[in-house]
C-alpha positions as CSV (number, residue, x, y, z in Angstrom):
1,X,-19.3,18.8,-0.3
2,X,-22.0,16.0,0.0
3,X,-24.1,14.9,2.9
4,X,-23.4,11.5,2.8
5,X,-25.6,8.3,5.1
6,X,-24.7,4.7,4.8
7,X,-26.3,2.3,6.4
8,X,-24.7,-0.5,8.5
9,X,-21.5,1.3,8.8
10,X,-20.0,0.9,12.0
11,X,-17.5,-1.9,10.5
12,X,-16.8,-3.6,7.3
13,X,-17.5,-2.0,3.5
14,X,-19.7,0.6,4.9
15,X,-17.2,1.7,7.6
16,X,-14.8,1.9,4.4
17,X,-17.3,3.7,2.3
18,X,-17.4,5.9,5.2
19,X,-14.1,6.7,5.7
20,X,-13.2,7.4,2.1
21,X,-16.2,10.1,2.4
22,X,-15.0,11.7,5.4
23,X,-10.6,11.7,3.9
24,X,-12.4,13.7,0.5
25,X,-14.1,16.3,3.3
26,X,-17.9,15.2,2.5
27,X,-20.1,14.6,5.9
28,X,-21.3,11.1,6.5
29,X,-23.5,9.6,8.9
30,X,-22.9,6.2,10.1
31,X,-25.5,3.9,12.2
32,X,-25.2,0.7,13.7
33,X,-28.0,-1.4,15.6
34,X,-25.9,0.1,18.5
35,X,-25.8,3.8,19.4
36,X,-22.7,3.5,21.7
37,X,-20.9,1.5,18.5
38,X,-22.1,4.4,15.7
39,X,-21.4,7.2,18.5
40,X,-17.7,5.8,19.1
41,X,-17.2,5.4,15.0
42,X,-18.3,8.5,14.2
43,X,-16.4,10.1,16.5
44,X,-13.3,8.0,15.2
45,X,-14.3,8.8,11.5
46,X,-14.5,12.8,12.4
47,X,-10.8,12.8,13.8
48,X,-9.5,11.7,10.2
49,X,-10.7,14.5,8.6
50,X,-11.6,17.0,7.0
51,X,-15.1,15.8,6.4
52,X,-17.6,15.0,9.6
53,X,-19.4,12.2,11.0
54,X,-22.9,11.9,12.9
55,X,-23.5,8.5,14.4
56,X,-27.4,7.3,15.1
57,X,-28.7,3.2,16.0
58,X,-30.7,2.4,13.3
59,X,-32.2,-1.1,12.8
60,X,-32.9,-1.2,8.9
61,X,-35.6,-3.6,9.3
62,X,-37.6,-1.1,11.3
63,X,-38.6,1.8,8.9
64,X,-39.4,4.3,11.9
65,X,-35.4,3.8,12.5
66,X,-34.2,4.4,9.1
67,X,-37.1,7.3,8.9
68,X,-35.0,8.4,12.2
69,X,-31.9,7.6,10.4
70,X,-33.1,10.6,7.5
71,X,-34.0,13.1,10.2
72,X,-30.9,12.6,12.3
73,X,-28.9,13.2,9.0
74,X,-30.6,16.1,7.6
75,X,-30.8,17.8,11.0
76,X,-27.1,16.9,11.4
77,X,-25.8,18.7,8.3
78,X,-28.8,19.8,6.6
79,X,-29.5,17.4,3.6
80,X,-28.6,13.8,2.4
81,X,-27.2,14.2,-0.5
82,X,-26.0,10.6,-0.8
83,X,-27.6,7.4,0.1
84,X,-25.9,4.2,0.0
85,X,-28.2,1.0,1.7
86,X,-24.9,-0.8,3.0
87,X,-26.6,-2.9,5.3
88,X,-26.8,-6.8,5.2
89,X,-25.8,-10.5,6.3
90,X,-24.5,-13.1,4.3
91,X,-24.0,-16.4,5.2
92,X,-22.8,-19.5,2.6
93,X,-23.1,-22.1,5.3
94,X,-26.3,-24.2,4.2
95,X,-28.1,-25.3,1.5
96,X,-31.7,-23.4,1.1
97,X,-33.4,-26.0,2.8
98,X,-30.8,-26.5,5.7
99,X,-31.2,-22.6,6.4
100,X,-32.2,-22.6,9.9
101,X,-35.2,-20.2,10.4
102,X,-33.5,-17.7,12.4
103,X,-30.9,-17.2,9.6
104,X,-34.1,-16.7,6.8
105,X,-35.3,-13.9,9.2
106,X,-32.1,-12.6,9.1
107,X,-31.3,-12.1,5.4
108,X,-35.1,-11.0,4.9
109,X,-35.2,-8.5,7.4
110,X,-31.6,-7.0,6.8
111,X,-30.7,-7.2,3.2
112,X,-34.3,-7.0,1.7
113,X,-36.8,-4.7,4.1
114,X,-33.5,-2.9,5.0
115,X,-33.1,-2.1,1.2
116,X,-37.2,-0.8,0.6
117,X,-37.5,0.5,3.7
118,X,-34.0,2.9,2.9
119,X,-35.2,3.0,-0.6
120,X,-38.8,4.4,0.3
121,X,-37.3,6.6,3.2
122,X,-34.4,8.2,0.7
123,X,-36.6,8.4,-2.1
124,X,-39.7,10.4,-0.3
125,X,-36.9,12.8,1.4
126,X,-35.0,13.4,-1.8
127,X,-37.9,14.2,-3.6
128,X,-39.1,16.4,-1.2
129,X,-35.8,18.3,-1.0
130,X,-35.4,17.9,-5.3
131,X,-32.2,16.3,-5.1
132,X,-30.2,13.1,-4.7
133,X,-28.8,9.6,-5.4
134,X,-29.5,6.8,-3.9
135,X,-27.3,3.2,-4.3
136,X,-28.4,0.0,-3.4
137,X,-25.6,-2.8,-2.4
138,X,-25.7,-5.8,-4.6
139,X,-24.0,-8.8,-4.0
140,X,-20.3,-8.8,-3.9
141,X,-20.0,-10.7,-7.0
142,X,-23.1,-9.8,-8.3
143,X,-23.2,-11.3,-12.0
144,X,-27.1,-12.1,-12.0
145,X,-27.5,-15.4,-13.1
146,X,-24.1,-16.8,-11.3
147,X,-24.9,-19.6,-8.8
148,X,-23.0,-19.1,-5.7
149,X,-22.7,-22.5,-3.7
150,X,-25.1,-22.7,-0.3
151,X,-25.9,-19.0,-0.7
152,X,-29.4,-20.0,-1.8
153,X,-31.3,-17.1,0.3
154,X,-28.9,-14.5,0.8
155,X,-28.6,-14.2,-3.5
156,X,-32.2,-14.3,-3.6
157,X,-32.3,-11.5,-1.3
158,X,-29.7,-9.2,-3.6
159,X,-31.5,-10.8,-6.9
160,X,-34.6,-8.9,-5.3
161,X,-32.5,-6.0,-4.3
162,X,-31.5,-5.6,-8.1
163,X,-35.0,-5.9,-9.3
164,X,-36.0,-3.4,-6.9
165,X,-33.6,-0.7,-8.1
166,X,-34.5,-1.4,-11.7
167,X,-38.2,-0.2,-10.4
168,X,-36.7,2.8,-8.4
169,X,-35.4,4.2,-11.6
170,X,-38.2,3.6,-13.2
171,X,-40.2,5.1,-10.9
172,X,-38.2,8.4,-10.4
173,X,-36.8,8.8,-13.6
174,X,-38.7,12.5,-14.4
175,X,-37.8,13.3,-10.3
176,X,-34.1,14.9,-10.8
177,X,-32.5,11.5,-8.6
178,X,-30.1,9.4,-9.5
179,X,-30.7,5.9,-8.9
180,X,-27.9,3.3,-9.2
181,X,-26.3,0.0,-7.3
182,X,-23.0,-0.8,-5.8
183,X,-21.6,-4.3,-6.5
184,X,-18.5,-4.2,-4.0
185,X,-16.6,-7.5,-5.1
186,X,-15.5,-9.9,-2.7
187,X,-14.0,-7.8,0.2
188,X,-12.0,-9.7,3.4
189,X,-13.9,-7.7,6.5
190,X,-15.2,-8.6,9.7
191,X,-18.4,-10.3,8.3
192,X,-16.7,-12.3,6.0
193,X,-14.0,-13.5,8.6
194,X,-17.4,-14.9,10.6
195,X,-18.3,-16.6,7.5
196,X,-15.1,-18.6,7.2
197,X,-15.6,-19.7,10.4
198,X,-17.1,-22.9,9.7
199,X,-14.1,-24.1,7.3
200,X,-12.3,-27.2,8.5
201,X,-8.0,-26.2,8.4
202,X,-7.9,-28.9,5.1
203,X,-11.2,-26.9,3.3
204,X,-9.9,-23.1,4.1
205,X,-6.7,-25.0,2.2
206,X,-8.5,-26.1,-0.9
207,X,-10.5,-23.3,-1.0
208,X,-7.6,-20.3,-0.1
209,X,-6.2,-20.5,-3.8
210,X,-9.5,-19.2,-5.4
211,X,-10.2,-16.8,-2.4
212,X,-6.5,-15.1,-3.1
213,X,-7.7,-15.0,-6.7
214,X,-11.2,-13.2,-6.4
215,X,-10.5,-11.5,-3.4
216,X,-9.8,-7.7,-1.9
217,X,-8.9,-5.6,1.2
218,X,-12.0,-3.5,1.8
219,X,-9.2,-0.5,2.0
220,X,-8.7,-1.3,-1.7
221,X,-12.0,-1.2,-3.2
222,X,-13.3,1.4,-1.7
223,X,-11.1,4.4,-2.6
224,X,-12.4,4.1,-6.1
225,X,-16.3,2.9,-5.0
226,X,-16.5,6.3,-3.4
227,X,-14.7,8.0,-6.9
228,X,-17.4,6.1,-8.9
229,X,-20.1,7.4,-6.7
230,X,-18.9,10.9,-6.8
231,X,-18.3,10.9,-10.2
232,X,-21.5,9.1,-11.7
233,X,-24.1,11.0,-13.9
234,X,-25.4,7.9,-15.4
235,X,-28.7,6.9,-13.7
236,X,-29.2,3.3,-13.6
237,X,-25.5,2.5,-13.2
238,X,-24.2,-0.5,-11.7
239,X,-20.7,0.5,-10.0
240,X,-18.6,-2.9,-10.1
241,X,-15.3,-3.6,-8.6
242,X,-15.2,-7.3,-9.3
243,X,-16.2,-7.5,-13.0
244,X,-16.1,-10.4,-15.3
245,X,-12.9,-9.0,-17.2
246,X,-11.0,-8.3,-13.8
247,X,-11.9,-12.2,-12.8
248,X,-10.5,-13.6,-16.0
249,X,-7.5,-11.7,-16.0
250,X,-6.7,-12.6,-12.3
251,X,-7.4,-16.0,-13.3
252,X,-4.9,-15.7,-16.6
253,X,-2.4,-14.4,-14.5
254,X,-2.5,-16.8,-11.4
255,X,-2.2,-19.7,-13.7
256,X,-0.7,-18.7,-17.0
257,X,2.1,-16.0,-15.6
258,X,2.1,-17.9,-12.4
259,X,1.5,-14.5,-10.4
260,X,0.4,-15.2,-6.9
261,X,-1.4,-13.4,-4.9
262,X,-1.3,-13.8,-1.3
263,X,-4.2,-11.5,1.0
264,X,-4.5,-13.4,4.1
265,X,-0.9,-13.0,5.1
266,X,-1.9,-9.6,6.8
267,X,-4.0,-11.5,9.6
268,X,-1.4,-14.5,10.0
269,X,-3.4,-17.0,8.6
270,X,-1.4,-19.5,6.7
């Protein structure tokens, strides 16, 4: 049994990541910038079984709340085994210059200082303990040099997120911890719902086709993120849902074997 925390995991991937935890019986704590929402979810995640949930507010750009984050953990079920650094924003609304200034605060402060402060926090508590791995959430299609339309920021944010795990294991690689990074794939979850927001009825249209192709159901991927995690002895790994073979075969088989696929027929969109 592991003591799992992920960060930002009151709803979306990490509530996933979460919940496939708790169903294989490890212990997982959950935090939210609320502490009534990461109460209430843990409470939830703790009826499914067999594993536990604790629940603490944590905001990750604040590193006395992720070093409270640690101590609620450890004191919760005595170690952290596990720690995955979940929380972010994205937004592909605006060209880099067009990003309003609230928005650049935003993906700083959430995906980048959430991801050292978590790293440093995990790292010093791990080494002090002599055990653990920690993963760092990459871009949901991650393929490092990839150009992802008026994402600008937000990839420059996981580009540095990447670099910053290649100097974690660097850093700890005679310290017994296993180092690694998550690249989820394109998952439909409350965030990305927000994001779609902006699309006129005839652009979600033109653009549906490629989403049904790339696309999953965060109650797909995860199952087998939280196997890869469990399962991984390779420090340094890069656990990918969405690689580049999956992409050309969904692409071969939506328009050479005319399979379609067809996600967003689960929330009555049309």
């Amino acid at each position: 049994m592991a003591n799992v925390v992920v960060t930002g995991s009151t709803k979306g991937i990490g509530r996933g990541l979460a919940e496939e935890f708790i169903r294989r019986g490890h212990n997982v704590t959950v935090s939210s910038r609320s502490q009534a929402d990461a109460e209430r979810i843990a409470t939830e995640l703790s009826e499914l079984g067999p594993g536990k949930a604790a629940g603490i507010a944590c905001d990750v750009s604040i590193k006395a709340h992720v070093q409270g984050l640690w101590d609620h953990a450890a004191a919760s079920f005595g170690s952290v085994d596990i720690w995955i650094n979940n929380a972010g924003h994205a937004t592909a609304r605006f060209f880099v210059h067009d990003l309003p200034e609230n928005l650049v605060h935003t993906l700083i402060d959430s995906n980048l200082k959430g991801a050292v402060f978590g790293s440093q926090v995990a790292v010093t508590g791990m080494r002090r303990q002599g055990h653990g791995a920690l993963y760092n959430m990459l871009g949901g299609s991650f393929q490092g040099n990839r150009l992802t339309p008026k994402m600008g920021v937000y990839s420059a944010t996981k580009s540095g997120i990447w670099r910053l795990t290649k100097y974690l294991l660097e850093e700890n690689k005679d310290q017994g911890l296993m180092i690694g990074s998550i690249s989820p794939g394109m998952l439909i979850s409350d965030n990305w719902f927000d994001e779609q927001k902006h699309l006129t009825a005839d652009e979600w249209l033109e653009v549906k086709p490629l989403l049904n192709t790339l696309c999953d159901y965060v109650d797909t991927a995860t199952p087998w993120i939280v196997e890869e995690v469990l399962a991984n002895k390779e420090p340094g790994k890069r656990i990918a849902w969405l690689t580049s073979g999956k992409i050309m075969k969904r692409f071969f088989d939506a328009k050479v074997l005319g399979k379609k696929r067809d996600l967003f027929s689960r929330y009555g969109l049309p």
